[in-house]
N, CA and C atoms as a LAMMPS dump frame, in Angstrom:
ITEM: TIMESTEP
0
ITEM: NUMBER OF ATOMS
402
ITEM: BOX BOUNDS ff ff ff
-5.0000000000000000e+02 5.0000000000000000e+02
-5.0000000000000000e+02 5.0000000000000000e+02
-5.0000000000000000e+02 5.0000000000000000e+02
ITEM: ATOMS id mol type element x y z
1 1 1 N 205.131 -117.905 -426.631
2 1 2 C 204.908 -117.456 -427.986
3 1 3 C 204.535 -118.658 -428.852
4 2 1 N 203.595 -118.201 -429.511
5 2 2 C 203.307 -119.693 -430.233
6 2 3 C 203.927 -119.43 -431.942
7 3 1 N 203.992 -120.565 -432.712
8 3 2 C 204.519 -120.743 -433.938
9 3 3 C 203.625 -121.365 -434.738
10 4 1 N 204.7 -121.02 -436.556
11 4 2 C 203.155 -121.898 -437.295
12 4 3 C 204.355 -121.739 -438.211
13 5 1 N 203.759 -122.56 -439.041
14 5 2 C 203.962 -122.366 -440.38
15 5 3 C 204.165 -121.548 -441.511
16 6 1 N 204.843 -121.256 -442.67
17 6 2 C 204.504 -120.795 -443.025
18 6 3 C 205.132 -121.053 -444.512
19 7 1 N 204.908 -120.543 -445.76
20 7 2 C 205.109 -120.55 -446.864
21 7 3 C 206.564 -120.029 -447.092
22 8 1 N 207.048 -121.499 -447.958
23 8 2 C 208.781 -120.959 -448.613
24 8 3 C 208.643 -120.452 -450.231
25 9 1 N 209.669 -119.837 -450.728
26 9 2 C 209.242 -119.958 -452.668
27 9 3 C 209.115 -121.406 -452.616
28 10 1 N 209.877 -122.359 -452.397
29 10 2 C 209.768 -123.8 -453.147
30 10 3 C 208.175 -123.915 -453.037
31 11 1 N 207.722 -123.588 -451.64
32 11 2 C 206.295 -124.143 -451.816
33 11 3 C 205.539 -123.568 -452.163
34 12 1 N 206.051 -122.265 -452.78
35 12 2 C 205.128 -121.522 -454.088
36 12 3 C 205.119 -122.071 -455.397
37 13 1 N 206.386 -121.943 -455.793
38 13 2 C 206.535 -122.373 -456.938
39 13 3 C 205.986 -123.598 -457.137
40 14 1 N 206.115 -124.54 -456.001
41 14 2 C 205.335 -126.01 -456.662
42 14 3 C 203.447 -125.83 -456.539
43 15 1 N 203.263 -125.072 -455.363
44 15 2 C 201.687 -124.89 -455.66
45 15 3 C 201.224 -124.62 -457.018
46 16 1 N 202.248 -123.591 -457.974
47 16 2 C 202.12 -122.547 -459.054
48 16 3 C 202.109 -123.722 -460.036
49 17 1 N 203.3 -124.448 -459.94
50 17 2 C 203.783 -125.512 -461.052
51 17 3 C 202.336 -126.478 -461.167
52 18 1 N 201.653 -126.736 -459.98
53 18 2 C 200.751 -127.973 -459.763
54 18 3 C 199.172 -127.391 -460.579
55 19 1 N 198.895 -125.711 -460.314
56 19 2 C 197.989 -125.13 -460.758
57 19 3 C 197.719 -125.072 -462.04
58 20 1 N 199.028 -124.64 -462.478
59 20 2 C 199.41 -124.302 -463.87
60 20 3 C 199.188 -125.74 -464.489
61 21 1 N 199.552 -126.802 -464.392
62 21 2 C 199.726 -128.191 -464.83
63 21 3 C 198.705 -128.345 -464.955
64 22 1 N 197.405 -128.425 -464.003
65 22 2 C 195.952 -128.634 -464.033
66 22 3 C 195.38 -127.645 -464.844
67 23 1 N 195.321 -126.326 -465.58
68 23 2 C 194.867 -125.511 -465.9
69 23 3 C 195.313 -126.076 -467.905
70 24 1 N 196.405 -126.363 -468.263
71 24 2 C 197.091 -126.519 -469.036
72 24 3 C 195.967 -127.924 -469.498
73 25 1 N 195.97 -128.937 -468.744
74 25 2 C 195.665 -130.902 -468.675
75 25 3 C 194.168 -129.88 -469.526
76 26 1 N 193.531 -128.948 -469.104
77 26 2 C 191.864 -128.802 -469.675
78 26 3 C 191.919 -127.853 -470.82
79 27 1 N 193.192 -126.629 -470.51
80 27 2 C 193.38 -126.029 -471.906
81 27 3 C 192.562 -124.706 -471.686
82 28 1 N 192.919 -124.459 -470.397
83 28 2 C 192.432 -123.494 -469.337
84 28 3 C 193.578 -122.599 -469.445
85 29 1 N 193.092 -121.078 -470.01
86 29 2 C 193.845 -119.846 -470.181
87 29 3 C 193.575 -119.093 -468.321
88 30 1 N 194.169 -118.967 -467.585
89 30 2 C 194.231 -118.419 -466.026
90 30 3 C 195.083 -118.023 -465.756
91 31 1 N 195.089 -116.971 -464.789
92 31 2 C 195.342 -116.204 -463.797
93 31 3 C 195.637 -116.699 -462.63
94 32 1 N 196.915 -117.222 -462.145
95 32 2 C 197.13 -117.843 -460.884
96 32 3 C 198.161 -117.468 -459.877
97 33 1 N 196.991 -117.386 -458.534
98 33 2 C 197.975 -115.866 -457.893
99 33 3 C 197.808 -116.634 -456.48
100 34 1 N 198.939 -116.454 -455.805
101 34 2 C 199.31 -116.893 -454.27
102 34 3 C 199.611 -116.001 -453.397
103 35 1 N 199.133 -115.735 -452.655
104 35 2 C 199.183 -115.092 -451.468
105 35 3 C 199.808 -115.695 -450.033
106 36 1 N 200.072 -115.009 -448.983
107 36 2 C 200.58 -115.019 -447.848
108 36 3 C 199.748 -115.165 -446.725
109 37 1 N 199.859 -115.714 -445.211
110 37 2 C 198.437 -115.511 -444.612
111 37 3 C 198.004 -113.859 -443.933
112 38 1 N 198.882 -113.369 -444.739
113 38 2 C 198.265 -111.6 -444.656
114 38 3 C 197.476 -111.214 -445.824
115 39 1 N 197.298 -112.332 -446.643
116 39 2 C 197.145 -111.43 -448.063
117 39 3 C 198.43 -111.035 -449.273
118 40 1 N 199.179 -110.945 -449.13
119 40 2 C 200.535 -110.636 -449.535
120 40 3 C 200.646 -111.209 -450.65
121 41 1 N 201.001 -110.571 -452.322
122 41 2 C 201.328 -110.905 -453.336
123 41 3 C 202.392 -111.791 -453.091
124 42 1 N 203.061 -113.523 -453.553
125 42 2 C 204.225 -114.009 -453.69
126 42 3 C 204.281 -114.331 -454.58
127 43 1 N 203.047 -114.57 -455.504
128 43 2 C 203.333 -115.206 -457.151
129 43 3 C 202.101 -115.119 -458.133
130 44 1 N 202.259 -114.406 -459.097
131 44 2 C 201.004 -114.127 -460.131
132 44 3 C 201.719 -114.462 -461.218
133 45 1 N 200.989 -115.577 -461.944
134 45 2 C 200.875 -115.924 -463.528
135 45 3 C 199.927 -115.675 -464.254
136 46 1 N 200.254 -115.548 -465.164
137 46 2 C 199.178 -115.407 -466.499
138 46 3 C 199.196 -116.068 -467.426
139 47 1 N 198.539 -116.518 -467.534
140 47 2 C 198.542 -117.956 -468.751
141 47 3 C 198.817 -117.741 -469.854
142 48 1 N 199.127 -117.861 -470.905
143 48 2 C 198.411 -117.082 -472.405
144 48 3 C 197.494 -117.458 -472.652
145 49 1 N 197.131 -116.457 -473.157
146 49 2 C 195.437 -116.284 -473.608
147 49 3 C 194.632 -115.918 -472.516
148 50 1 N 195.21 -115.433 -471.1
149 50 2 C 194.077 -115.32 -469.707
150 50 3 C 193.708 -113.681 -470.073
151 51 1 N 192.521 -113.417 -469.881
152 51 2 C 192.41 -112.241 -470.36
153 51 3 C 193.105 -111.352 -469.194
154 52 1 N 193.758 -110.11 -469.246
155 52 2 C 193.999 -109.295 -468.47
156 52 3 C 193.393 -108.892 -467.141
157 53 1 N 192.111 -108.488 -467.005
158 53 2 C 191.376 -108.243 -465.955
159 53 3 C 192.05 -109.466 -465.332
160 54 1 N 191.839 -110.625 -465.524
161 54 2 C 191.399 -111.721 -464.497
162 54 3 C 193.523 -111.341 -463.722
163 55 1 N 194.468 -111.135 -463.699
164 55 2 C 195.411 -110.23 -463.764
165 55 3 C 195.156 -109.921 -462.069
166 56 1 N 193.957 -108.867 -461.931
167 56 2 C 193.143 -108.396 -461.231
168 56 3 C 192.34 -109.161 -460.018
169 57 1 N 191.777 -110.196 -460.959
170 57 2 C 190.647 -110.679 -460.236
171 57 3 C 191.41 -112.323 -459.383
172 58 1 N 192.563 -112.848 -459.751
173 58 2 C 193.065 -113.549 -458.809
174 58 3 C 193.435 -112.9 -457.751
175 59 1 N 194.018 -112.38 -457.835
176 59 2 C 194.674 -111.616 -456.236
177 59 3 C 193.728 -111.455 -455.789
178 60 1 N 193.112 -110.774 -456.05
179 60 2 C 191.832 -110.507 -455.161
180 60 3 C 190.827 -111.818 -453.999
181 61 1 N 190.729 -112.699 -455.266
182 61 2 C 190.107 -113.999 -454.421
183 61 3 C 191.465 -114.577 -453.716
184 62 1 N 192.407 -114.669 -453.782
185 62 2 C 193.231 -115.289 -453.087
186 62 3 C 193.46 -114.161 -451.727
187 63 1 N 193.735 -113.12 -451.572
188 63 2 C 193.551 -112.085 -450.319
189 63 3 C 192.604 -112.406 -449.767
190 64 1 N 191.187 -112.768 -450.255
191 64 2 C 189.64 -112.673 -449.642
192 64 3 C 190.011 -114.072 -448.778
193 65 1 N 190.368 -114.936 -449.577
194 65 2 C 190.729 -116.454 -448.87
195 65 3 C 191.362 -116.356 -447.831
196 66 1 N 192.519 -115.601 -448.161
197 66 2 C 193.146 -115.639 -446.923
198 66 3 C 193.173 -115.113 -445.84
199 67 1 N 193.027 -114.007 -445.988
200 67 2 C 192.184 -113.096 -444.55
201 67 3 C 191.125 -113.313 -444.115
202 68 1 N 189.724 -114.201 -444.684
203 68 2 C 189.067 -114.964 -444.468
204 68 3 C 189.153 -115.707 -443.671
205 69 1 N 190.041 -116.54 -443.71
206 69 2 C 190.426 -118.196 -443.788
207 69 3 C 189.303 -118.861 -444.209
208 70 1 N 188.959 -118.933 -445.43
209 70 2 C 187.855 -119.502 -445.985
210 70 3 C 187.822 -119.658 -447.372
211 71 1 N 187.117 -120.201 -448.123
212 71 2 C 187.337 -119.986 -449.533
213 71 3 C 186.474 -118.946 -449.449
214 72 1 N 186.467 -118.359 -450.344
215 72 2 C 186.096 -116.914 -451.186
216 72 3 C 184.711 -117.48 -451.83
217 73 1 N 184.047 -118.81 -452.146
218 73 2 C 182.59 -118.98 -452.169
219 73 3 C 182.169 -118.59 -450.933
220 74 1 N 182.347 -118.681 -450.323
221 74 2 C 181.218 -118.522 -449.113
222 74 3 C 180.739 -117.037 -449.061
223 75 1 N 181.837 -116.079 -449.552
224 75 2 C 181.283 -114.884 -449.654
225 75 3 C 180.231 -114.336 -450.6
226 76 1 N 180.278 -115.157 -451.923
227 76 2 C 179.602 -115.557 -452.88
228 76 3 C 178.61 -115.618 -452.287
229 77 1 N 178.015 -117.16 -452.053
230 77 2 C 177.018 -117.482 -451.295
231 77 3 C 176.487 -116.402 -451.047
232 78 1 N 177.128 -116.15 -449.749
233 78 2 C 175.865 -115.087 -448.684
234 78 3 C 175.865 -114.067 -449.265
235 79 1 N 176.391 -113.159 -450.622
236 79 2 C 175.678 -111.944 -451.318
237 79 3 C 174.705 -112.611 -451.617
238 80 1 N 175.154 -114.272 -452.426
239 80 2 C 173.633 -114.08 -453.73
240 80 3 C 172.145 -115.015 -452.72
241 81 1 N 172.461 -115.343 -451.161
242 81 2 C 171.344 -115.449 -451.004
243 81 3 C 170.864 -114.459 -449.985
244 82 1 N 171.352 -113.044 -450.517
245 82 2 C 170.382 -111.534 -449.693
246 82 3 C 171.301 -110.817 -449.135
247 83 1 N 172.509 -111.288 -448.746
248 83 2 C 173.111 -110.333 -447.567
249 83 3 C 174.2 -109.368 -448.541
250 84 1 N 173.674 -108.58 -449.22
251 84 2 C 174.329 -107.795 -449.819
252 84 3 C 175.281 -106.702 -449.633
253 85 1 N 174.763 -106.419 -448.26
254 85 2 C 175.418 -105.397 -447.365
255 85 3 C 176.795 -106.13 -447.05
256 86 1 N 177.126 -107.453 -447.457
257 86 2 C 178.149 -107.727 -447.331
258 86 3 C 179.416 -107.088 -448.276
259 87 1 N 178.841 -106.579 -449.242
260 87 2 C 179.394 -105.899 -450.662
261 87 3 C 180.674 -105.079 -450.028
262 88 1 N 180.355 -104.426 -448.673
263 88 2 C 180.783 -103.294 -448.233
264 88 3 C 181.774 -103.715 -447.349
265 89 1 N 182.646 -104.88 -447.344
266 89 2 C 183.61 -105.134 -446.364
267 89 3 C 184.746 -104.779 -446.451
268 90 1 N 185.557 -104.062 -445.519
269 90 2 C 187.077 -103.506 -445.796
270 90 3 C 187.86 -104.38 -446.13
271 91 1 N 188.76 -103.997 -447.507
272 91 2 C 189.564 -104.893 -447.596
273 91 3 C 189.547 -106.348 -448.26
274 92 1 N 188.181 -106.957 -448.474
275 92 2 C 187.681 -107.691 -449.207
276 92 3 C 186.902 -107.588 -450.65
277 93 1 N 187.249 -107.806 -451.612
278 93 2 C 186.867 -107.127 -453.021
279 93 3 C 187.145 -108.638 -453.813
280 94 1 N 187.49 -109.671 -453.838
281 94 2 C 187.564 -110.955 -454.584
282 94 3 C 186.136 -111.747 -454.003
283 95 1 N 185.37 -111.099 -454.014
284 95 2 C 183.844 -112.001 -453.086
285 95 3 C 183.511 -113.048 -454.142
286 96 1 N 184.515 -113.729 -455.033
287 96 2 C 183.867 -114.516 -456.109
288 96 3 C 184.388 -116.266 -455.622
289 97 1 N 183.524 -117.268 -456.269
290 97 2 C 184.235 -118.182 -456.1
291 97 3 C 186.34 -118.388 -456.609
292 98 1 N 186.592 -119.532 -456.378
293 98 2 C 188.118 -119.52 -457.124
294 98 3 C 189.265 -119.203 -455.828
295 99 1 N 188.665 -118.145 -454.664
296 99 2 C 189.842 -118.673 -454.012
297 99 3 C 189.857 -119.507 -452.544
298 100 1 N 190.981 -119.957 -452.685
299 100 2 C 190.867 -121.096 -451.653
300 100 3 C 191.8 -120.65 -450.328
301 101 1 N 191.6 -121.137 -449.773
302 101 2 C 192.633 -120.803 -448.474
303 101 3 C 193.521 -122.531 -448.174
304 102 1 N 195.082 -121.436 -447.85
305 102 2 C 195.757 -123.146 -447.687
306 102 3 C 195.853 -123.414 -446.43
307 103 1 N 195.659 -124.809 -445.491
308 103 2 C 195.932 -124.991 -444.042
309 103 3 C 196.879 -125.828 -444.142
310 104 1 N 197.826 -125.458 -443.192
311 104 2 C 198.906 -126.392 -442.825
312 104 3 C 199.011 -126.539 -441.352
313 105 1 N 198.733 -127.957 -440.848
314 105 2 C 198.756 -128.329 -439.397
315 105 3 C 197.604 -127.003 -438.494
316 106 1 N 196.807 -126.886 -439.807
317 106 2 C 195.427 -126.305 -438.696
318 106 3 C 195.373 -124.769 -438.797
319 107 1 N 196.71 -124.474 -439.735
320 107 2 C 196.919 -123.04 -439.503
321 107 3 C 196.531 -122.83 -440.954
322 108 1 N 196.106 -121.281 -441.044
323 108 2 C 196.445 -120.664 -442.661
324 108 3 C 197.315 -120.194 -443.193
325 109 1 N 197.988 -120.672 -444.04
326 109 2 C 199.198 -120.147 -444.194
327 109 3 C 199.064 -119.053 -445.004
328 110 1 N 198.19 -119.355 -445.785
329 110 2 C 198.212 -118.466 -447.761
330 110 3 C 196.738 -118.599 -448.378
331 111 1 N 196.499 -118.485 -449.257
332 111 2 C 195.982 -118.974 -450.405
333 111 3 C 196.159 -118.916 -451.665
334 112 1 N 195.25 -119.433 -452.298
335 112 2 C 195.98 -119.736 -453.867
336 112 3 C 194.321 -119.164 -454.533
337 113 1 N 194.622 -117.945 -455.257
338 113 2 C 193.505 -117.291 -456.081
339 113 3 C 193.438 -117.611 -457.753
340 114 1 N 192.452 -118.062 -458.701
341 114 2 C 192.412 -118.495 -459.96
342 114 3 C 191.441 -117.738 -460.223
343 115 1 N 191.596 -116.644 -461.571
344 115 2 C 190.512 -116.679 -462.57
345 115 3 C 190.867 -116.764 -464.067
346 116 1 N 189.786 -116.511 -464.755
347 116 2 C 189.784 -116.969 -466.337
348 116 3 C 188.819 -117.683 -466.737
349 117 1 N 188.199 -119.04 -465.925
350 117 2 C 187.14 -119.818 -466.636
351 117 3 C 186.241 -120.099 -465.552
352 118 1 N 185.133 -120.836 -465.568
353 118 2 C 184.166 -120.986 -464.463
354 118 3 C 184.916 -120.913 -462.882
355 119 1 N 183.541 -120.057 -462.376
356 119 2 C 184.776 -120.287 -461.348
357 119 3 C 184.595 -121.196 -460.506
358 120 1 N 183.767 -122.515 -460.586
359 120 2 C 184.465 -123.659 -459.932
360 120 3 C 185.045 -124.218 -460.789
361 121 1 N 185.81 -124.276 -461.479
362 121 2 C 186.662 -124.982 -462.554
363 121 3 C 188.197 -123.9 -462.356
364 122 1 N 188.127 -122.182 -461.336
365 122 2 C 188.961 -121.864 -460.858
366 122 3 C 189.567 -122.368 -459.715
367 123 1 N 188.371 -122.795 -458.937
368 123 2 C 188.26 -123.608 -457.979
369 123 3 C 189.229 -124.594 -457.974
370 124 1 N 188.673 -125.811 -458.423
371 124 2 C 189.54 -126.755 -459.181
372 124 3 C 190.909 -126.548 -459.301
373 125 1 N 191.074 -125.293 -459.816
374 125 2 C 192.524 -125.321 -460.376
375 125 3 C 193.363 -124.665 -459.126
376 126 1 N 193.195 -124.12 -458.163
377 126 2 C 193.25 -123.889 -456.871
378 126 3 C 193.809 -124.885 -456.058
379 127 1 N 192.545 -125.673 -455.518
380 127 2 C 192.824 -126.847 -455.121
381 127 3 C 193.907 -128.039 -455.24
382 128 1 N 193.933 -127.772 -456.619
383 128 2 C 195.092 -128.961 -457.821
384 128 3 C 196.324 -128.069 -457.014
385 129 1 N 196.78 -127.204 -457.108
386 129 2 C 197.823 -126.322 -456.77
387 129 3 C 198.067 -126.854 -455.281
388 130 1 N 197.519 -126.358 -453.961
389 130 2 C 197.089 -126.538 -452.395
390 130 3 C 197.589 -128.133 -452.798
391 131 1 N 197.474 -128.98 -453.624
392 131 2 C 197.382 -130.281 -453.179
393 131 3 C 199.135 -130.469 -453.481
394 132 1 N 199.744 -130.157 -453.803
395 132 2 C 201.176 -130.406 -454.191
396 132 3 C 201.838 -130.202 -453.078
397 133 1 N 201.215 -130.164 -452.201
398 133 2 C 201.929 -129.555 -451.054
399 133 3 C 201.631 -130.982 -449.742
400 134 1 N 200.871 -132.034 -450.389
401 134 2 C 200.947 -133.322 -449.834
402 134 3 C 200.226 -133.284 -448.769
């Protein structure tokens, strides 16, 4: 049987704490949502001032990431250069930039989904989060 990794609260909460910190440093109103490597809600914030939808639209890129194992641009990408028929994938509905997928020792554990402002600047704030984790 093989083993992996996987996500504790502490290492939610500090991804969350690290996101939030970076989102705050630019004055960035977001939506910052962590997932499991199933997809699995473990932590959604809302900034003040993040508009509601985006509520919505993190989870979403953070699920796409993670069942992926990919960031959630790449799905981007290949709609906007033709493959549209990608629109139609089960289970995938965050096809936007912003979420990231986290690896630990090679594995996926989670990801970490951001919206509210550009979304490589969700990106960004993603990443900032994934990195607290050393």
């Amino acid at each position: 049987m093989k083993t992996k990794p996987c996500l504790t609260l502490d290492d939610v909460r500090s991804i969350a704490a690290a996101a939030e910190a970076e989102a705050q440093r630019h004055g960035w109103a977001v939506t910052i949502a962590v997932v499991d490597d199933g997809g699995h809600l473990l932590w959604l914030q809302r900034l003040d001032g993040a508009a509601p939808i985006s509520a919505q639209i993190a989870p979403a890129k953070a699920r796409t990431a993670a069942l992926g194992r990919r960031e959630s641009k790449v799905y981007e990408d290949m709609i906007n250069q033709g493959r549209t028929s990608f629109l139609s994938a089960p289970g995938l509905d965050g096809l936007l930039e912003g979420g990231v997928p986290i690896v630990v020792d090679g594995q996926c554990v989670g990801a970490v989904g951001v919206s509210g402002v550009k979304s490589s600047e969700d990106a960004q704030i993603a990443r900032a989060g994934i990195a607290a984790l050393g």
